[in-house]
NUROVEX-204410 format. One record per residue (C-alpha): residue number from 1; residue in three letters; chain; y, z, x. Coordinates in nm, 2 decimals. Each point is the difference from the previous one (the first is absolute). Example, Ala and Ser with C-alpha at 12.3 -4.5 7.8 and 13.67 -1.06 7.14 Angstrom:
+-----+------+-----+--------+--------+--------+
| seq | type | mol |  north |     up |   east |
+-----+------+-----+--------+--------+--------+
|   1 |  Ala |   A |  -0.45 |   0.78 |   1.23 |
|   2 |  Ser |   A |   0.34 |  -0.07 |   0.14 |
+-----+------+-----+--------+--------+--------+
//
This chain:
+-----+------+-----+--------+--------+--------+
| seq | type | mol |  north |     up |   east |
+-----+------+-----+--------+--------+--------+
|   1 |  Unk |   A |  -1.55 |  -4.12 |   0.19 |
|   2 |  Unk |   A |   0.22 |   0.21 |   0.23 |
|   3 |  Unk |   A |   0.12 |   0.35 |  -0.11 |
|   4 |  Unk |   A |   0.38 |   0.05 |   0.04 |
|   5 |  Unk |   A |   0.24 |   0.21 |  -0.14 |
|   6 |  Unk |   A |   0.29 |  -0.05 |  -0.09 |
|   7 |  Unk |   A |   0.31 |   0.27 |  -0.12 |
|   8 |  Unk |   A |   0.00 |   0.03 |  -0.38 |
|   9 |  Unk |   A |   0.31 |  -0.14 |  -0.16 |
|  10 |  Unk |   A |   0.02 |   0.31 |  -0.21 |
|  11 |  Unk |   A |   0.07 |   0.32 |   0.16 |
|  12 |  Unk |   A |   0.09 |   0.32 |  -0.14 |
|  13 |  Unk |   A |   0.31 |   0.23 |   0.06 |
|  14 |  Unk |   A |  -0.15 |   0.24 |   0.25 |
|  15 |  Unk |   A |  -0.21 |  -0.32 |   0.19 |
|  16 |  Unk |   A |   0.35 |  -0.15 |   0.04 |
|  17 |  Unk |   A |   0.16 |   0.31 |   0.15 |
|  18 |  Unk |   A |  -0.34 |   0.07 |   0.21 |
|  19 |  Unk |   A |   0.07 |  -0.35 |   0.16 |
|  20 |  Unk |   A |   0.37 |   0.08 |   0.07 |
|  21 |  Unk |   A |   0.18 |  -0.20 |  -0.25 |
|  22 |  Unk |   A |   0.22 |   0.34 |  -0.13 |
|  23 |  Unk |   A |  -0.09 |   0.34 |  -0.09 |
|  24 |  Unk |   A |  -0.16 |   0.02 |  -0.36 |
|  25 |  Unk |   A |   0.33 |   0.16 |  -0.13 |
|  26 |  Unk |   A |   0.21 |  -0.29 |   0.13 |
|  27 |  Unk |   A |  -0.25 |  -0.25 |  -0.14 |
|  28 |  Unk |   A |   0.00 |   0.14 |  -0.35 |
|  29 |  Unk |   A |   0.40 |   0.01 |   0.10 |
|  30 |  Unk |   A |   0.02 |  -0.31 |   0.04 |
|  31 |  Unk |   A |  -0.21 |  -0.12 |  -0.31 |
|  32 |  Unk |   A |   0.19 |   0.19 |  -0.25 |
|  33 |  Unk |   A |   0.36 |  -0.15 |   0.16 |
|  34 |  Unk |   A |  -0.16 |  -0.38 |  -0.08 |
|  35 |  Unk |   A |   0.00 |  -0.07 |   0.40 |
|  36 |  Unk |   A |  -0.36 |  -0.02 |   0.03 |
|  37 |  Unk |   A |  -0.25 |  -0.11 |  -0.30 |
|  38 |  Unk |   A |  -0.30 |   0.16 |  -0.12 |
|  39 |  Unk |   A |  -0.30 |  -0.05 |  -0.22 |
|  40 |  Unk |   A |  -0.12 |   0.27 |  -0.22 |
|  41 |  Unk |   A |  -0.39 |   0.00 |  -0.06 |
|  42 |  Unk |   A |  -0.07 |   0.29 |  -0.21 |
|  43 |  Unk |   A |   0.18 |   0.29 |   0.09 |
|  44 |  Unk |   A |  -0.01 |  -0.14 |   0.38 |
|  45 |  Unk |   A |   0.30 |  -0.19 |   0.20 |
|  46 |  Unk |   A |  -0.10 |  -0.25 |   0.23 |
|  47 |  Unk |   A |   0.18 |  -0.26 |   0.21 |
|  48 |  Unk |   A |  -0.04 |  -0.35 |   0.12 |
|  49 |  Unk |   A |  -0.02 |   0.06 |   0.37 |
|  50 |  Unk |   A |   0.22 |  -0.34 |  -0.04 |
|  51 |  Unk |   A |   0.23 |   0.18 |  -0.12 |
|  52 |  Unk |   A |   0.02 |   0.28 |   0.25 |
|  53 |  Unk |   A |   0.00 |  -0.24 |   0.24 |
|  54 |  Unk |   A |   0.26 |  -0.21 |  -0.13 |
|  55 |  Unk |   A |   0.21 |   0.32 |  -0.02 |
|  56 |  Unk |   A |  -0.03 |   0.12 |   0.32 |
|  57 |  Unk |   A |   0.11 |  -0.35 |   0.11 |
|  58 |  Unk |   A |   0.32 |   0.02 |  -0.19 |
|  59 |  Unk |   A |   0.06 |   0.36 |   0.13 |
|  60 |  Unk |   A |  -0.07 |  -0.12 |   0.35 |
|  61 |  Unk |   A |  -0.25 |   0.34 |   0.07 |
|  62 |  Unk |   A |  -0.39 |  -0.08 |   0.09 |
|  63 |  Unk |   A |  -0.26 |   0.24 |  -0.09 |
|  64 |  Unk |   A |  -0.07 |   0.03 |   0.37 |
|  65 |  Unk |   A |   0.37 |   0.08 |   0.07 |
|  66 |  Unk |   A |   0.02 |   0.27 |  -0.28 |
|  67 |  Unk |   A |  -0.34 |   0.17 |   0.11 |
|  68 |  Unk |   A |   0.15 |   0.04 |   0.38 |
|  69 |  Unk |   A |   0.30 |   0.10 |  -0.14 |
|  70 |  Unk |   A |  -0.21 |   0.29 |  -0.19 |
|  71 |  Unk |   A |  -0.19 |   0.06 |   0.33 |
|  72 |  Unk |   A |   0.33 |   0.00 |   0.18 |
|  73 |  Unk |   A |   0.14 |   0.29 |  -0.19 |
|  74 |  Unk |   A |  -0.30 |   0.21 |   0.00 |
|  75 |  Unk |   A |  -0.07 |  -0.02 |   0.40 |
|  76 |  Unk |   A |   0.15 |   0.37 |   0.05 |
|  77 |  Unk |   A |  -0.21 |   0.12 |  -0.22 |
|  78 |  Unk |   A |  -0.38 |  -0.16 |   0.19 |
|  79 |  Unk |   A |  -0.12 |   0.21 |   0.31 |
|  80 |  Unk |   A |  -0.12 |  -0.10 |   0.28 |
|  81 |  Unk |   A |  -0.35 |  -0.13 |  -0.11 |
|  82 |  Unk |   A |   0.11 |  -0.17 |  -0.31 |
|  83 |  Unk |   A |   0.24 |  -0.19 |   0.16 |
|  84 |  Unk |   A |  -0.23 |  -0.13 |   0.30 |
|  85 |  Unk |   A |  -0.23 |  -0.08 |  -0.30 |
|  86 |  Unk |   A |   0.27 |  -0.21 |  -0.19 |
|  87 |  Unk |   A |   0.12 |  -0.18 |   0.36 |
|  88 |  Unk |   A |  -0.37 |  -0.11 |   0.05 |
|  89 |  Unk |   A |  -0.08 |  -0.13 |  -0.33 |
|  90 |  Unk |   A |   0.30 |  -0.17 |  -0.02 |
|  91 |  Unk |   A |  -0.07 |  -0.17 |   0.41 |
|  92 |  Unk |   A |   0.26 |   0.21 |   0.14 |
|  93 |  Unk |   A |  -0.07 |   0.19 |   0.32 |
|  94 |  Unk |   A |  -0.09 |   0.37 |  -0.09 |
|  95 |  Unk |   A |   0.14 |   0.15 |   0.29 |
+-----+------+-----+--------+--------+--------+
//
């Protein structure tokens, strides 16, 4: 049988912000307002990637868009080497 794997349905709050949906403070923001739901195992909050999808549908911002948006802001702040680093691993041209 071929291996494959598949994204868990059930993240937690700091694998959702790691994967660009929102910073963990706007995720736990966003749970206590109602706009996003949550299940509480234990003492933990997780989320239905469905869910985070589904919001970031209806907000019309995709995890990719947010994380350049991060990267965006913080390009004063890489030097010269960091910056050809993050143009080649993301197929730009380093020069």
């Amino acid at each position: 049988m071929p291996a494959f794997t598949q994204s868990p349905p059930i993240i937690s709050i700091p694998e959702a912000a790691a994967r660009g949906y929102a910073s963990e403070a706007t995720l736990r923001r966003y749970i206590r307002a109602g706009r996003l739901p949550a299940i509480r195992i234990g003492h933990r909050i997780k989320l239905r990637v469905a869910d985070l999808d589904a919001h970031v549908d209806a907000a019309g911002v995709s995890p990719v868009d947010s994380a350049i948006s991060v990267l965006a802001d913080h390009l004063d702040d890489l030097d010269e080497a960091r910056r050809a680093r993050l143009s080649a691993l993301l197929g730009g041209d380093a020069a």
